[in-house]
N, C-alpha and C positions, 0 to 999 in steps of 0.2 A: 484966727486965734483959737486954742483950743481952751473947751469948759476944763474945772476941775476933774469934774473924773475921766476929761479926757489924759489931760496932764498924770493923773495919779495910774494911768492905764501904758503913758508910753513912759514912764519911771518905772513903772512896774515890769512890763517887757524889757528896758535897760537893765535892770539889774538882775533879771532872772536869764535872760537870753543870754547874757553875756556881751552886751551890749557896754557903751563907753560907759556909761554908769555904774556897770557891776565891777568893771577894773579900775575908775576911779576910787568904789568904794572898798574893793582888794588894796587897793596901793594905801590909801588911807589907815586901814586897819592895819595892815603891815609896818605900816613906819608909827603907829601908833605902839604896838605889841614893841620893836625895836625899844624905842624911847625908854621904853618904860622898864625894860629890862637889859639895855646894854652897859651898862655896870655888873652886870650878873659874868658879863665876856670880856670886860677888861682884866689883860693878863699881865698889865705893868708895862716894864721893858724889858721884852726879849730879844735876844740878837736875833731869834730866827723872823723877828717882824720890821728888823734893821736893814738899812741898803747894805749890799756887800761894796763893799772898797771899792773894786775892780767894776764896777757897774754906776757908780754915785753920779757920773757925767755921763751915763748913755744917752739919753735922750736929745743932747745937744751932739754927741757925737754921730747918732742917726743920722739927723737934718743935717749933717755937711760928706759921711761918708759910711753909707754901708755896709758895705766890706770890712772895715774896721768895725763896728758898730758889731756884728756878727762875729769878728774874729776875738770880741769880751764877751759875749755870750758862749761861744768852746772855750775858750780860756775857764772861764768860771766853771764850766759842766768840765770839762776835765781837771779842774782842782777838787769839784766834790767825788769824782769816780778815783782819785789818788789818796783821799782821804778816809774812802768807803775801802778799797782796796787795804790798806793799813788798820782799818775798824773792824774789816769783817768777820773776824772770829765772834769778837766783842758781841756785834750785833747778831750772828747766830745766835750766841749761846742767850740773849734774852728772848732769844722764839722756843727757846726752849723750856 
């Protein structure tokens, strides 16, 4: 069994080495920092954080066929490359 300062010597190597102790105390501070400021990131409801239509049953249509599963995945990237094609003056002229 280890004395105190041996204990306070392999804490001390964990969390300076980078050891489970310094990522436990990383992941801590982190969801601690979160907590306390994600109200500061909520943006309401935006459609762009909404499922698209054409995707809302992927996940089950994965697990029985992938091929279909992939052929809503182009489907969807070919609806935003038809709608970017139609936008993209629009979207030039605000790089401008």
């Amino acid at each position: 069994m280890l004395s105190q300062k041996g204990k306070e010597a392999e804490e001390k190597r964990g969390v300076c080495a980078g050891g489970p102790l310094f990522f436990y105390k990383l992941m801590e501070l982190n969801l601690k920092n979160f907590l306390k400021y994600q109200k500061q990131f909520s943006l309401g409801n935006l459609t762009t954080e909404s499922f698209h239509p054409k995707s809302k049953n992927l996940s089950s249509v994965l697990k029985s066929n992938l091929k279909s599963a992939i052929k809503i995945l182009q489907d969807i990237d070919q609806d935003a490359l038809d709608i970017l094609r139609i936008k993209a003056r629009d979207v030039y002229a605000l790089q401008v």
